[in-house]
LUMLUMFI-937475 format. One line per 4 residues: for each residue x, y, z of N, C-alpha, C. Coordinates in nm, 4 decimals, padded with zeros to 6 digits. Last residue first. Example, Ala and Ser with C-alpha at 12.3 -4.5 7.8 and 13.67 -1.06 7.14 Angstrom:
2
01.2850,-00.2250,00.7080,01.3670,-00.1060,00.7140,01.2900,00.0030,00.7870 | 01.3190,-00.5690,00.7800,01.2300,-00.4500,00.7800,01.3200,-00.3300,00.7800 .
***
This chain:
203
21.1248,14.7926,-08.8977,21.0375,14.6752,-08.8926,20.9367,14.6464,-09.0217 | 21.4943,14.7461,-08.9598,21.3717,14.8207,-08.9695,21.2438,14.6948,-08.9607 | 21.7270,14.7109,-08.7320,21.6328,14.6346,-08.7995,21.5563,14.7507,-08.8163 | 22.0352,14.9405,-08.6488,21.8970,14.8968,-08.5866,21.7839,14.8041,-08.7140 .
22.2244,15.0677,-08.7899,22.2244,14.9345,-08.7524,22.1185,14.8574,-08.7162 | 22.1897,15.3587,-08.8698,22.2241,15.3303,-08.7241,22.2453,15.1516,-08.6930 | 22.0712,15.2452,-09.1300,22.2124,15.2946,-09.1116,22.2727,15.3281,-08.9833 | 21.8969,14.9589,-09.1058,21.8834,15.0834,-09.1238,22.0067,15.1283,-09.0930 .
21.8590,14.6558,-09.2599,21.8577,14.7321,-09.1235,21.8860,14.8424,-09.1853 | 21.5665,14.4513,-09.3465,21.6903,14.4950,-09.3953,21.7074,14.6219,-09.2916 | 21.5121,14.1263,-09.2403,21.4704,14.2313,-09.2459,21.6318,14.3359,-09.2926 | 21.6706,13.8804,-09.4910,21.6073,13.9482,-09.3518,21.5726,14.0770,-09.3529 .
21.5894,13.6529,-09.7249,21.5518,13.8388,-09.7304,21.4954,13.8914,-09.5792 | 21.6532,13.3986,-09.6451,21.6968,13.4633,-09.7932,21.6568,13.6284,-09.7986 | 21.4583,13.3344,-09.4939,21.5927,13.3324,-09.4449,21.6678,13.4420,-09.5324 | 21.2195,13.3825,-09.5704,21.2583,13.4879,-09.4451,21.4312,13.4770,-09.4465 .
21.2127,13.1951,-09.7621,21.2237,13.3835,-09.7728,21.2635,13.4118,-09.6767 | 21.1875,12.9892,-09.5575,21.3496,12.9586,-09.6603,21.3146,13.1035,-09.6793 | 20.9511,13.0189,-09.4546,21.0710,13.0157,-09.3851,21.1837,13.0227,-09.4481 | 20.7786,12.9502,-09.6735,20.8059,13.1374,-09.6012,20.9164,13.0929,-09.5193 .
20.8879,12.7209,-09.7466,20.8805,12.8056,-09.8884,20.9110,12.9807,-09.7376 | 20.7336,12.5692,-09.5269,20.8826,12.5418,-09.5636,20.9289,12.6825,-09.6355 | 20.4817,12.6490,-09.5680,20.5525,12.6645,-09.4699,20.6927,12.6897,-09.4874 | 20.4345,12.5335,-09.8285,20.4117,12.6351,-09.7876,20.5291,12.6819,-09.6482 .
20.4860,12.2533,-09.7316,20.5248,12.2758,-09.8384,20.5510,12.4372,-09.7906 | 20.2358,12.2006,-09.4996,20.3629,12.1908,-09.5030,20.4665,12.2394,-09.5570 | 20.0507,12.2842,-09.7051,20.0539,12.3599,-09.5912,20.2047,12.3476,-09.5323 | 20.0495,12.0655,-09.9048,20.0954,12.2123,-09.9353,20.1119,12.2507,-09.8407 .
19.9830,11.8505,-09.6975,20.1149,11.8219,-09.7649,20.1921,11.9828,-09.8045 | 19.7755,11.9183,-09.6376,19.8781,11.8835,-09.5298,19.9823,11.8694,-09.5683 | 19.6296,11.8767,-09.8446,19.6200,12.0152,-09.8001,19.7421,11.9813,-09.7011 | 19.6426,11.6052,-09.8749,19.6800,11.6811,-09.9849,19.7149,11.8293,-09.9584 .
19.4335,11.4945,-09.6663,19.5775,11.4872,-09.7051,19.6762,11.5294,-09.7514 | 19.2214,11.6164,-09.8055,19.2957,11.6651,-09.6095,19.4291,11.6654,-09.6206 | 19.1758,11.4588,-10.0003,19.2114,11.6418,-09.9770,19.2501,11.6556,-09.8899 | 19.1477,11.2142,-09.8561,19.2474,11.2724,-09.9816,19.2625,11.3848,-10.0069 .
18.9300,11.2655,-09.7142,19.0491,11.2219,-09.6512,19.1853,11.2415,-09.7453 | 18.7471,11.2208,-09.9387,18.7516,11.3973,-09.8762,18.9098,11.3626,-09.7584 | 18.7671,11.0681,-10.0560,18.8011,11.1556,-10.0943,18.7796,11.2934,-09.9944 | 18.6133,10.8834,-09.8318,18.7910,10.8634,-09.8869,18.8204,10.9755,-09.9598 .
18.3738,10.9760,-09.8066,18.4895,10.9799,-09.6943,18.6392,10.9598,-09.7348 | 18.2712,10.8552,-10.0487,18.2708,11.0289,-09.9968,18.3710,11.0565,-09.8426 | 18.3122,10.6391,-09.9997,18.3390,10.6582,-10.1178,18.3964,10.8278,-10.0757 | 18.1441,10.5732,-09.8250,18.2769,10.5263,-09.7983,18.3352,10.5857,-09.8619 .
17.8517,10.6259,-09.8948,17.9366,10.6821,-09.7904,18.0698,10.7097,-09.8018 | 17.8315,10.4384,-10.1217,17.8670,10.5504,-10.1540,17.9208,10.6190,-10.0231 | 17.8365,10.1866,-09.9423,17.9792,10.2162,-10.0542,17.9861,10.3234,-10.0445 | 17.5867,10.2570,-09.7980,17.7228,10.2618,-09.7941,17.8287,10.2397,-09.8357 .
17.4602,10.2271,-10.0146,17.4367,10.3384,-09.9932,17.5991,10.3531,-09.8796 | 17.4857,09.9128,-10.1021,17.5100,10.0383,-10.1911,17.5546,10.1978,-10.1475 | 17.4049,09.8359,-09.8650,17.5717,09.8161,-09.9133,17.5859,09.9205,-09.9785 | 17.1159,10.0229,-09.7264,17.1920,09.8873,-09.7651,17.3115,09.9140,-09.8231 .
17.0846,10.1622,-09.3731,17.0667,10.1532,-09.5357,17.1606,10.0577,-09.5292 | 17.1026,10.0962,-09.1147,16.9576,10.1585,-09.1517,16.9400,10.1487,-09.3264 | 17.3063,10.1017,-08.9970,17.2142,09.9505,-09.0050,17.1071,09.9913,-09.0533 | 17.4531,10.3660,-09.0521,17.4845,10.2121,-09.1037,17.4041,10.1131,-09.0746 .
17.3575,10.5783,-08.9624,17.3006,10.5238,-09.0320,17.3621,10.4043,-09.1127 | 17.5250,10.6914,-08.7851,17.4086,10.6736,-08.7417,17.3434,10.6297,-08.8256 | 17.8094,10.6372,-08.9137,17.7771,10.5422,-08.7585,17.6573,10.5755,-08.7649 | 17.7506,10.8736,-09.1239,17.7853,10.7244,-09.1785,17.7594,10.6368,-09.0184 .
17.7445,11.1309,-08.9745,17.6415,11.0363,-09.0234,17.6448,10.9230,-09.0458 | 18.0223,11.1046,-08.8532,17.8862,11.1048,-08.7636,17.7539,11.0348,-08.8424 | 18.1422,11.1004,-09.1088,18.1732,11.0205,-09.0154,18.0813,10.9951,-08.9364 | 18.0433,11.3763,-09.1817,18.0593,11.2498,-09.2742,18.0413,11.1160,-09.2079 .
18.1421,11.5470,-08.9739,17.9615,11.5274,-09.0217,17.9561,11.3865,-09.0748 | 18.4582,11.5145,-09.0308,18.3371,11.4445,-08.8866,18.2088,11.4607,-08.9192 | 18.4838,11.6273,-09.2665,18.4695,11.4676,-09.2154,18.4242,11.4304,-09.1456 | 18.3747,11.9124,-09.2271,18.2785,11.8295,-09.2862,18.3480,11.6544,-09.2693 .
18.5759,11.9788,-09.0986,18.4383,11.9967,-09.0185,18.3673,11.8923,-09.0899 | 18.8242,11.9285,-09.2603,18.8307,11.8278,-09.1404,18.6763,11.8202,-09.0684 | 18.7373,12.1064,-09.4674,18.7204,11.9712,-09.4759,18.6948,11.9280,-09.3192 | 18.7585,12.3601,-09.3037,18.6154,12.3168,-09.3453,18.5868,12.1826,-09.3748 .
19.0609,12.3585,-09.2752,18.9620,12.3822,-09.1284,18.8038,12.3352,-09.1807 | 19.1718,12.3055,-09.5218,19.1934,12.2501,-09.4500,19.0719,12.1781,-09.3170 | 19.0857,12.5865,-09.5861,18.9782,12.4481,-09.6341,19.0143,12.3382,-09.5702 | 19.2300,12.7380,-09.4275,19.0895,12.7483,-09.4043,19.0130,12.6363,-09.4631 .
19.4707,12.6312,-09.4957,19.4656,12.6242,-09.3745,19.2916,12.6437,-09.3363 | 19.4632,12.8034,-09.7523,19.5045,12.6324,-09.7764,19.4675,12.5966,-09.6130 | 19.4518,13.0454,-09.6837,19.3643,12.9988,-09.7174,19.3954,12.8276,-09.7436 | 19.6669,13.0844,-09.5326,19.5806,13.1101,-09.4564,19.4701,13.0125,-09.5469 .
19.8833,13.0239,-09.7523,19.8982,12.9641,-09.6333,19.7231,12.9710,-09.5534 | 19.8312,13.2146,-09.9009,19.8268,13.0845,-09.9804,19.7497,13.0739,-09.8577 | 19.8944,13.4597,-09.7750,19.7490,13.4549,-09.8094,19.7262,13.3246,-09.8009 | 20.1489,13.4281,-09.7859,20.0817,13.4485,-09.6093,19.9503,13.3923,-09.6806 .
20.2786,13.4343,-10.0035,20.2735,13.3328,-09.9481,20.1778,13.3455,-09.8489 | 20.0647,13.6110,-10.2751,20.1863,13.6050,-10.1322,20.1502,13.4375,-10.0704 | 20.0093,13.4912,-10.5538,19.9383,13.5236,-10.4357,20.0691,13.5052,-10.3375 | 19.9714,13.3827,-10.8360,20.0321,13.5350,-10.8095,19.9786,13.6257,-10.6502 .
20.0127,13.1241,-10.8355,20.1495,13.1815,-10.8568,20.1506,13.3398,-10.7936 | 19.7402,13.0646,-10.7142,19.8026,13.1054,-10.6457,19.9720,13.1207,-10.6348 | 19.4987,13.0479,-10.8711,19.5971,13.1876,-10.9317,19.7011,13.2054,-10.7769 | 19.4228,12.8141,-10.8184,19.5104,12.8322,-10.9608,19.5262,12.9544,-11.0169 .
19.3056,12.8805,-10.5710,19.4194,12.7631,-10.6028,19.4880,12.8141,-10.7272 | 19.0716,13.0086,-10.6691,19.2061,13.0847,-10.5623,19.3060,12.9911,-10.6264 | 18.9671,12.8102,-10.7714,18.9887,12.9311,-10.8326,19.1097,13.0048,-10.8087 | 18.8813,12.6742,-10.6068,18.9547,12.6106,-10.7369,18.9907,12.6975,-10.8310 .
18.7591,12.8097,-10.4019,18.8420,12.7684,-10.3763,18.9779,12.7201,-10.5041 | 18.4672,12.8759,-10.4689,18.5520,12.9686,-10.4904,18.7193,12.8893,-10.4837 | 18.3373,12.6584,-10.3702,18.2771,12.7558,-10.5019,18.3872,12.8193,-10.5346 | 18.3878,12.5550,-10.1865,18.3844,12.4891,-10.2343,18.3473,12.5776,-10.3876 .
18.5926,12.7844,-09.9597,18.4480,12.7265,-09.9801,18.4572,12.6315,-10.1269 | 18.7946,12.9741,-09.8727,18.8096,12.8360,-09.9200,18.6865,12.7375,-09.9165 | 18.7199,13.2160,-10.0199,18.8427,13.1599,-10.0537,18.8428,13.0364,-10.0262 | 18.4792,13.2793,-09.8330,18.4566,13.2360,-09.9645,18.5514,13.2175,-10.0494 .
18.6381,13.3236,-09.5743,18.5719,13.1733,-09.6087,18.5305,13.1562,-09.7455 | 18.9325,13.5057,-09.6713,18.8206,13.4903,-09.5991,18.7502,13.3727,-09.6446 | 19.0985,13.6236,-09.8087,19.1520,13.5170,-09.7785,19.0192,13.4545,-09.6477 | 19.2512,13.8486,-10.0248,19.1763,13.8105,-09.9782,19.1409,13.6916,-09.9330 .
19.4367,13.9384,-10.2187,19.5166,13.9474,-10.0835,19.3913,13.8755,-09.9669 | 19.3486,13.9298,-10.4605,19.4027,13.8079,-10.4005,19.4877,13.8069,-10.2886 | 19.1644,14.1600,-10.4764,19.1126,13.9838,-10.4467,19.1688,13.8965,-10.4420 | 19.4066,14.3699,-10.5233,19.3004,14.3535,-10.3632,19.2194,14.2193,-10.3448 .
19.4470,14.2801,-10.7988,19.5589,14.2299,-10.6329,19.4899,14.2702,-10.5044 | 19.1993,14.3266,-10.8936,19.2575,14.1563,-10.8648,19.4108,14.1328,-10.7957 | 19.1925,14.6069,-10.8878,19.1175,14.4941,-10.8369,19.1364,14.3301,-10.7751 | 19.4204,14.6674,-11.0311,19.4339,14.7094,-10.9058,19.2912,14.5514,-10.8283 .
19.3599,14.5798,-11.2807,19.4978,14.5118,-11.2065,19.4498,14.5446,-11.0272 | 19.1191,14.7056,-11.3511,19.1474,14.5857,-11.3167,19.2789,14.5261,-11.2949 | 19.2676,14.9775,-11.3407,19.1438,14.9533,-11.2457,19.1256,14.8004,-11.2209 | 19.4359,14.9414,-11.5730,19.4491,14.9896,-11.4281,19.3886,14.9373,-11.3494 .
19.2817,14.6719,-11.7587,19.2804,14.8028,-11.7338,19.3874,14.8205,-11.5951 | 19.3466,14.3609,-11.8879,19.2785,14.4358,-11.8114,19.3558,14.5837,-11.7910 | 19.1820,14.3047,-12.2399,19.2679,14.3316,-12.1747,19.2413,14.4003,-12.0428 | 19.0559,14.0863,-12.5086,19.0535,14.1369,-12.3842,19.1907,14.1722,-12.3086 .
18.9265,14.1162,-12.8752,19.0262,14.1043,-12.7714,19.0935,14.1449,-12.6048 | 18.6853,13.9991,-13.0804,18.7477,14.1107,-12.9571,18.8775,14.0423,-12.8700 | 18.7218,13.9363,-13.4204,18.7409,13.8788,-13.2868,18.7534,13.9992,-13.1989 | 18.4822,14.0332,-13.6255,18.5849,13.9996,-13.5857,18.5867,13.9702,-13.4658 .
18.2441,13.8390,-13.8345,18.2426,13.9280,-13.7282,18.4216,13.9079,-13.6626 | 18.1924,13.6807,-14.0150,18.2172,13.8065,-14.0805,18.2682,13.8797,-13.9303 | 18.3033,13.3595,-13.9829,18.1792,13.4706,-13.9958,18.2678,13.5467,-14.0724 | 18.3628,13.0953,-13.7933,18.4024,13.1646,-13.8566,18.2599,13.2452,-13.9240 .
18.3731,12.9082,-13.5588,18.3305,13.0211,-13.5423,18.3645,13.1485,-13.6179 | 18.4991,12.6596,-13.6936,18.3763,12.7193,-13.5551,18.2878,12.8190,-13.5426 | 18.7302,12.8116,-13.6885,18.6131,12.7506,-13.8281,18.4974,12.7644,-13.7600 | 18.8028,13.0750,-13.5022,18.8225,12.9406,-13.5731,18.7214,12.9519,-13.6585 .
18.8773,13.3912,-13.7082,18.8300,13.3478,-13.5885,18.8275,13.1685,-13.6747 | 19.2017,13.5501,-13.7910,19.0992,13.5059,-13.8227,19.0183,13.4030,-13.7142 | 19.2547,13.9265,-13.6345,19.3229,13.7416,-13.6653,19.1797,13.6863,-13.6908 | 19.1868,14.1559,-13.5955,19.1920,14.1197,-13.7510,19.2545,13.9785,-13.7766 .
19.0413,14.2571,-13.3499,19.1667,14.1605,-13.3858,19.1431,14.1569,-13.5369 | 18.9286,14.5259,-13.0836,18.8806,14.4769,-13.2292,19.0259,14.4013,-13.2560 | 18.9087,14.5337,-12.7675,18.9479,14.5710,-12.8762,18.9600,14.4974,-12.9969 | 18.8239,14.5921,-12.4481,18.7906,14.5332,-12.5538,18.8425,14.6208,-12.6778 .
18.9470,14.6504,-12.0981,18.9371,14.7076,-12.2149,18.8716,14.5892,-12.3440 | 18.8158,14.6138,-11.7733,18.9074,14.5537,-11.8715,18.8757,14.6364,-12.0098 | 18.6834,14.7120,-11.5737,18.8047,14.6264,-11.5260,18.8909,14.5851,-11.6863 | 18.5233,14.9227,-11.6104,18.6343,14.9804,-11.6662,18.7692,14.8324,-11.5817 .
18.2516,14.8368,-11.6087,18.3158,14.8813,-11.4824,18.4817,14.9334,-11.4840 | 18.2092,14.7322,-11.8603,18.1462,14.8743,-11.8666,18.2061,14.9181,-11.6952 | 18.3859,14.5204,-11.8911,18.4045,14.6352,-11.9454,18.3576,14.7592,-11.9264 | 18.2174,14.3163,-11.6967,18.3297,14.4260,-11.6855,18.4112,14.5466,-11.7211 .
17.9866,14.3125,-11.8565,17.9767,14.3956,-11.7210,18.1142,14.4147,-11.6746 | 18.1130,14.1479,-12.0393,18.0637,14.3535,-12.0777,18.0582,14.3827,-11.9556 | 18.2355,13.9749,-11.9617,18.2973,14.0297,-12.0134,18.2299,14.1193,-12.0406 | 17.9507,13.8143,-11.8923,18.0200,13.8876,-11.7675,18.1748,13.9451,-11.8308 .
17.8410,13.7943,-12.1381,17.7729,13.9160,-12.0354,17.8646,13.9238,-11.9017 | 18.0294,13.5790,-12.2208,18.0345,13.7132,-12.2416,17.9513,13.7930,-12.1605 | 18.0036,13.3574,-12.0369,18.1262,13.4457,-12.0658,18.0965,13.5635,-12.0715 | 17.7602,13.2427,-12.0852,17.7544,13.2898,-11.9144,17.9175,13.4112,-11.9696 .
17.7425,13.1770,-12.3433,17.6172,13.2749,-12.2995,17.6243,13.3154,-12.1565 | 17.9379,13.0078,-12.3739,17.9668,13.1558,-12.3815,17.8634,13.2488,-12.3544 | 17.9634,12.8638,-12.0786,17.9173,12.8689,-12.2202,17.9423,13.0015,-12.2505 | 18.1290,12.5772,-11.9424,18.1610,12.7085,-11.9028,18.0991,12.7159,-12.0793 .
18.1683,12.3141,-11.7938,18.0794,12.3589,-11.8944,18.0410,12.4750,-11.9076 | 18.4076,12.3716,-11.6527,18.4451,12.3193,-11.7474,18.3226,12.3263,-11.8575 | 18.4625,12.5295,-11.4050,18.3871,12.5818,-11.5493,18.4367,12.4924,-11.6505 | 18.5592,12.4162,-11.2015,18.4626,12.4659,-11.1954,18.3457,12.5078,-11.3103 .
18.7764,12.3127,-11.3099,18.7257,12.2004,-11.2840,18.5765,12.2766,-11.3312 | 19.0310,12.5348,-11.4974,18.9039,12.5467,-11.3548,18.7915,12.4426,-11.4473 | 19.1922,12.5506,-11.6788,19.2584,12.5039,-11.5761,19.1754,12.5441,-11.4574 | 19.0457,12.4622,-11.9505,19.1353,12.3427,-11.8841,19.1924,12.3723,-11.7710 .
18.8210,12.6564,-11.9194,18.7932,12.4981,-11.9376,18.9154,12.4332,-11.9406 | 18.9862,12.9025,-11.9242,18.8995,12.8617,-11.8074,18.8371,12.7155,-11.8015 | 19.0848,12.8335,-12.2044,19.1907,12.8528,-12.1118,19.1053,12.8202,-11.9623 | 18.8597,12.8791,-12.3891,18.9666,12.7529,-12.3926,19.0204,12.7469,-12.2544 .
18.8029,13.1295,-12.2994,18.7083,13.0272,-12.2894,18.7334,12.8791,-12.2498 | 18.9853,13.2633,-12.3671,18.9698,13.2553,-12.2626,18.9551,13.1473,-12.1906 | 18.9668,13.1786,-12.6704,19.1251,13.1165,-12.6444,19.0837,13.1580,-12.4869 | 18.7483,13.3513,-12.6973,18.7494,13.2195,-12.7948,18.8420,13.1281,-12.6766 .
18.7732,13.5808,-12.6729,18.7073,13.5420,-12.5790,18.7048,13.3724,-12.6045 | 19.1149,13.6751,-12.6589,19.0047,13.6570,-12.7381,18.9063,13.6092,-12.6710 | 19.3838,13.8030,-12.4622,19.2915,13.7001,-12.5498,19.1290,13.7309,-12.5800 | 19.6659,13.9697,-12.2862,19.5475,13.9888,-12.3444,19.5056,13.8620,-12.4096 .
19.8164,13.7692,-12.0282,19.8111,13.8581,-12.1476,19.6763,13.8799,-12.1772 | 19.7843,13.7537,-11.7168,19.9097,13.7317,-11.8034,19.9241,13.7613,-11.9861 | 19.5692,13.8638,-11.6579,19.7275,13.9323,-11.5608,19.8073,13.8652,-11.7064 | 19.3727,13.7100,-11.7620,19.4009,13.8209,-11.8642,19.5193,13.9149,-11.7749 .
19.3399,13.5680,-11.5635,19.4560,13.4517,-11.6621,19.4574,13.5710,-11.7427 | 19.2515,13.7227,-11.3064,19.3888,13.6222,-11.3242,19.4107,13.5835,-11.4418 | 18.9782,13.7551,-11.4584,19.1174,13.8455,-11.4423,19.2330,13.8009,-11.4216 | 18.8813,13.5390,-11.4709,18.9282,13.6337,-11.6089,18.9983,13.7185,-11.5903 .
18.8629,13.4414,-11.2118,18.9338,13.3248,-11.3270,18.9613,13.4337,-11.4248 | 18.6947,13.6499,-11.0987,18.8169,13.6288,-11.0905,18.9174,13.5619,-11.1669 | 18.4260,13.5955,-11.2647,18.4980,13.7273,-11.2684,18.7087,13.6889,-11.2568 | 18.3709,13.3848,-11.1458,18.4160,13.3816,-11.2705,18.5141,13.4762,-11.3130 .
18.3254,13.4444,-10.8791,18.4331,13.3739,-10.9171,18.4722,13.3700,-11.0497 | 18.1110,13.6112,-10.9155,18.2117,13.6440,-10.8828,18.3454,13.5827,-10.8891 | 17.9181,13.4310,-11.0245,17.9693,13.5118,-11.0992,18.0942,13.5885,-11.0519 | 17.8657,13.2901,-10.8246,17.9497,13.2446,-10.8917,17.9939,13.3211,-11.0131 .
17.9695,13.4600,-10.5003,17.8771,13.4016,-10.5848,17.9712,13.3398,-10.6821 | 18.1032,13.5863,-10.3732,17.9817,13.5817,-10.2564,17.9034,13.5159,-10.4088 | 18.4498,13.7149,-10.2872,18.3698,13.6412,-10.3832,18.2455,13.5870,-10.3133 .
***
């Protein structure tokens, strides 16, 4: 993911893994479970629902259910589904686990498709924002000592402000990482390697 259309991309494929919808009930669906798009319009939706369609990640098909009041007309509802091509896609983007997984753009994304992400991936990437917060507290920190006698209360509230939450994610990440952890060790226990008919472990 190297933008924000790319992330969007992803939010539609993860939540169309679990069924087909309307662009109506997507829409709904990317505004309650990404922070990211909560002023998510349909003038950014749909052109990135054709550019997928025309890349064959997803199919469109005509609904004869009635559209809300809202958005009631003459025009029927399309209905989205992903293709082959888009299944295959979005299990190669969620085996992916590089810095634009845990960057601030992409991250709230990963997070909430990470029912359908191996554990290894979670782990790496909960461990990479982990690695970016803790960089950015010490900036935080560094700045806030070189400029405390220089600005007034206000400006350091807000400092303070921005240091406590970002100490609350750290926190928070330490907790899943932990969590995580726990979770691949209990599989490993529950599904050893399975051995081969000479006895020998397969690897």
């Amino acid at each position: 993911m190297r933008s924000r259309s790319d992330v969007l991309e992803l939010a539609i494929l993860g939540l169309l893994q679990d069924t087909p919808m309307h662009g109506y009930e997507l829409r709904k669906r990317l505004n309650v479970m990404l922070g990211s798009f909560r002023a998510l319009s349909y003038g950014s939706l749909y052109p990135a629902l054709r550019s997928m369609a025309d890349r064959g990640l997803i199919t469109v098909a005509g609904s004869s259910e009635p559209l809300p009041h809202a958005l009631s007309g003459k025009r029927s509802r399309n209905v989205y589904e992903l293709t082959a091509d888009g299944k295959e896609h979005l299990a190669e983007a969620l085996t992916s686990s590089g810095p634009t997984a845990w960057d601030d753009e992409g991250f709230d994304v990963r997070f909430a498709l990470f029912a359908q992400t191996d554990v290894e991936t979670r782990l790496r990437i909960l461990e990479g924002r982990r690695t970016r917060l803790a960089e950015r507290l010490d900036q935080l920190r560094t700045s806030a000592a070189r400029t405390r006698e220089r600005v007034d209360e206000y400006t350091l509230e807000l400092h303070r402000h921005g240091l406590e939450q970002v100490e609350r994610e750290v926190a928070w990440l330490d907790g899943l990482i932990d969590r995580e952890r726990d979770s691949g060790r209990t599989s490993k226990r529950r599904h050893p390697a399975s051995r081969r008919t000479d006895g020998s472990e397969s690897s």
